[in-house]
ZARO-780066 format. One record per residue (C-alpha): residue in one letter; x, y, z. Coordinates in steps of 0.25 Angstrom, whole numbers, plus 5000, padded with zeros to 4 digits. Layout:
aXYZ
...
end
This chain:
x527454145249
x527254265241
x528254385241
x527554475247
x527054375258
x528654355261
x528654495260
x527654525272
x528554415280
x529654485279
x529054615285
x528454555295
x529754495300
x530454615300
x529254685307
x529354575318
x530954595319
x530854745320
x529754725331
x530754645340
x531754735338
x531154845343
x530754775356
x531554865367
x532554815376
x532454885390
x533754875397
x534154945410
x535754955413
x536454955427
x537954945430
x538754855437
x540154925441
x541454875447
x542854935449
x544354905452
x545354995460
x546554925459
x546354845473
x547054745479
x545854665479
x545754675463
x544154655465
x543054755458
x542254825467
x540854825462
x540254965463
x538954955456
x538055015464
x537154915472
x535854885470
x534654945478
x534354795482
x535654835492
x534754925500
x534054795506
x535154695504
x536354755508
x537154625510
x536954565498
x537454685490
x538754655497
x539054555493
x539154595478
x538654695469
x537254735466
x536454805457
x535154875453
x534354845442
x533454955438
x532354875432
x530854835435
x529454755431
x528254715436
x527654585437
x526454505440
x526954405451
x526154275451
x526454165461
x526554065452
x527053915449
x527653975436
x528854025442
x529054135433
x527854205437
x528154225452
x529254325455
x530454285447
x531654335444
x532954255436
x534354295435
x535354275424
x536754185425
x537954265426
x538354325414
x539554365409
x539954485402
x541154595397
x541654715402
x542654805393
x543654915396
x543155045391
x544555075385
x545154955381
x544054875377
x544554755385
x543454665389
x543254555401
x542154475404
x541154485418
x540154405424
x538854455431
x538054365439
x536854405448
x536754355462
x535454435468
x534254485461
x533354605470
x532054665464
x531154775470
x529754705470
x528754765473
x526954715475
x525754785479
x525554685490
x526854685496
x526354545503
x526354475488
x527754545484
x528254415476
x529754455480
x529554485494
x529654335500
x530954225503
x530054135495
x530654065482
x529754015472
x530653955463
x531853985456
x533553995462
x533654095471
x533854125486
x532754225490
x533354325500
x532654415508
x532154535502
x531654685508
x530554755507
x530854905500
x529454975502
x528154905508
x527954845492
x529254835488
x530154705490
x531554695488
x531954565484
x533354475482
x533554355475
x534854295476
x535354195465
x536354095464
x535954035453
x535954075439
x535154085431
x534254105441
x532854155445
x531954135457
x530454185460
x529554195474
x528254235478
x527654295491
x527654205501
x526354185506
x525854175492
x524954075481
x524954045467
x524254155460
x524654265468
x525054375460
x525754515463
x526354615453
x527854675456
x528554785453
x529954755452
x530754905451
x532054845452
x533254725451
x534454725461
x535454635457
x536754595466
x537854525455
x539254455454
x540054535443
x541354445440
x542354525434
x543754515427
x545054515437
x545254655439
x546754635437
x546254595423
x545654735420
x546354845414
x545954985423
x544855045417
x543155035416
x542454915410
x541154905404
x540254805400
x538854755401
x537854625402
x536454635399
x535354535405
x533754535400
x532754555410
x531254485408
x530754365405
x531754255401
x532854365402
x533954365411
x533454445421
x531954365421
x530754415432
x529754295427
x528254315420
x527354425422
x528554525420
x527854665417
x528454795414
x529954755414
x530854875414
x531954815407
x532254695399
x533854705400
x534854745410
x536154785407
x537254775419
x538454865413
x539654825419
x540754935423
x542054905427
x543255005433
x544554955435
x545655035440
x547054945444
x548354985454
x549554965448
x550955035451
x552254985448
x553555025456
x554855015453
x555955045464
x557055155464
x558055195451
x556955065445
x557155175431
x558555115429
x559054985428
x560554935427
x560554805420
x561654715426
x562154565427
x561654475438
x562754495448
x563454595443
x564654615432
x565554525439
x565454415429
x565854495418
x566854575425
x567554455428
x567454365418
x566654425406
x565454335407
x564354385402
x563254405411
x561854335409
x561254475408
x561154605413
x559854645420
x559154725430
x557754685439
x556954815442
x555954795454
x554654865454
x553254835461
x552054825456
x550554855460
x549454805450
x547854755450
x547654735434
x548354725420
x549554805416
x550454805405
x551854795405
x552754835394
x554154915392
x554655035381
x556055025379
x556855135374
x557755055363
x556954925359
x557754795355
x556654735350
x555754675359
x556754735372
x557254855376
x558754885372
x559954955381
x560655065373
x562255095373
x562755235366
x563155155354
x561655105350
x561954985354
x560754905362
x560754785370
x559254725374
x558554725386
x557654635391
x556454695403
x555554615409
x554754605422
x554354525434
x553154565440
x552254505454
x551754365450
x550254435452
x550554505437
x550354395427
x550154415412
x548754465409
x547654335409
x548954245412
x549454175424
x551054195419
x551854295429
x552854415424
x554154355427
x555454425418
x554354445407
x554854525395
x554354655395
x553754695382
x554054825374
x552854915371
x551354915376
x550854825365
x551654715370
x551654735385
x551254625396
x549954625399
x549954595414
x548954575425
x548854545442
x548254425445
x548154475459
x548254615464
x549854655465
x550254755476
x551754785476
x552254665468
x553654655464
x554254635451
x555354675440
x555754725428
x557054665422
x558054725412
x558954615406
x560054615395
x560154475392
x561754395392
x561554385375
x561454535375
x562454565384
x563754565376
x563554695368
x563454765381
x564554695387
x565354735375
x565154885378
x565854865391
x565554995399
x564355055390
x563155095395
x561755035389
x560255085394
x558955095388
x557755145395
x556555045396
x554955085402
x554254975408
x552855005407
x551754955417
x550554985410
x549354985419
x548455075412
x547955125424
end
């Protein structure tokens, strides 16, 4: 091969590649949308809003969410043995995808799987409309019963259990070779979202997406003969709005805790002995649907705890922790909170969660000073030692 003959190969290459790459992609967004408000229940509530299919089928759109595709094509329907040439339509498995939080940038994975498939089809002989029957060619779905929108214009539901999944009719008082063109205008679709336990989900919006082709071979596929297609990829943006309860309460004088032994001073009164510790158990209650961190500030640190000050200087450490409702466990773990060590500073706190909704679950937060750091005290017979200490329950609401 001459140089110049490589030459012309590789322009040619490069015409061909820049030809396919500018080939558009039409794509037409729509929005699937769920919230949380802190209910018992600690289910979203779907509030996309439903699709124009609902007008005719009401029941089925409630029984779960719905949506409308804003799309259409034409197509030249031929009853046929080649199955893709009668009216078709295929739906995709369930796929799964990501939503993240707008601030944090946390992510957690979502599924979306279609149940029901509804198109606007409409023919110049209303009595060959191809969707207007209960009679299935071929394919994996149920065929339900459909409504007529205008005097050419048929409203059709397809419902599929399996996936993938596609299915094709024709007019039922039809023969091979009878051919009408549609007009589709439009796809309703009625979908299972699966989301993340909300109890999992920090309060805030969520974003993400996952986008199907439409066509043929595509996700979304309508068979042969397919003209004038709007749009060869639809995007469902998914938005998610979570807002948790949580209040914690502590009971009266709760800002002042006087650390003793368990049953009193009697022991060393009488006799010396040196009691096992000294300690005090706050009681609070607790309401909480998600997340929270938990973490303490201590006004003199000793080390990892918190310290208890006399005039002298002289400090003693001090060990906090907390007991909390065996619904809060630690965060994607099935270990409950019981006498757990509270952590100094946010950068170390428990990252907790609800595996159920909790209303008005008891708990603790315990002071101790432990037998081996008693005897400094004990020494300083009649001295007083405090130290303030802030237990934080971090919400983020």
């Amino acid at each position: 091969m001459s140089a110049s003959t490589l030459g012309c190969g590789w322009l040619l290459g490069l015409a061909l590649l820049c030809l396919a790459a500018a080939a558009p992609t039409q794509a037409v967004e729509v929005t699937l949308s769920a919230r949380y408000q802190g209910d018992s229940a600690q289910r979203f509530e779907h509030t996309t809003p439903p699709a124009s299919m609902c007008v005719f089928f009401p029941s089925m759109c409630r029984r779960r969410p719905s949506v409308t595709v804003p799309m259409g094509y034409s197509k030249d329907v031929k009853v046929s043995t080649v199955v893709r040439e009668n009216f078709y339509a295929g739906v995709p498995l369930a796929r799964k995808g990501w939503v993240y939080h707008e601030q944090s940038g946390e992510g957690h994975e979502v599924s979306l799987n279609f149940k029901v498939l509804s198109q606007h089809v409409a023919s110049p002989n209303p009595s060959r409309n191809p969707a207007a029957t209960s009679y299935r060619m071929a394919g994996n779905c149920q065929v339900q019963n459909g409504a007529w929108a205008s005097s050419h214009e048929f409203v059709m539901q397809w419902n599929f259990d399996i996936k993938p999944g596609f299915c094709t009719t024709r007019p039922l008082y039809s023969s091979i070779g009878l051919r009408e063109v549609v007009t589709v205008s439009e796809m309703g679709l009625s979908y299972i979202l699966d989301l993340p336990g909300v109890y999992r989900l920090r309060p805030g919006r969520y974003r993400g997406s996952i986008t199907y082709s439409m066509g043929a071979g595509g996700d979304f596929d309508f068979g042969d003969n397919v003209e004038n297609l709007s749009d060869t990829e639809v995007t469902f943006n998914i938005e998610l709005d979570v807002e948790h309860t949580f209040r914690v309460e502590f009971g009266p004088n709760s800002d002042l805790a006087v650390l003793e032994p368990p049953g009193g001073w009697t022991a060393w009164l009488d006799g010396g002995r040196i009691p096992p510790k000294i300690a005090s158990d706050i009681p609070l209650r607790i309401w909480s649907s998600g997340p929270f961190r938990l973490y303490k500030l201590c006004e003199f640190a000793v080390g990892e705890r918190c310290g208890l000050r006399n005039k002298r200087g002289e400090e003693v450490p001090l060990q906090v922790a907390v007991t909390l409702p065996r619904s809060i466990r630690y965060y994607q773990g099935w270990q409950s909170i019981t006498r757990q060590p509270i952590p100094t500073g946010r950068a170390k706190a428990l990252q907790l969660e609800g595996q159920v909704f909790t209303a008005n679950g008891p708990g603790q937060v315990h002071f101790d000073v432990a037998q081996a750091d008693l005897k400094p005290m004990l020494d300083r017979a009649g001295e007083r030692y405090d130290g303030k200490v802030t237990v934080i329950f971090d919400a983020e609401l």
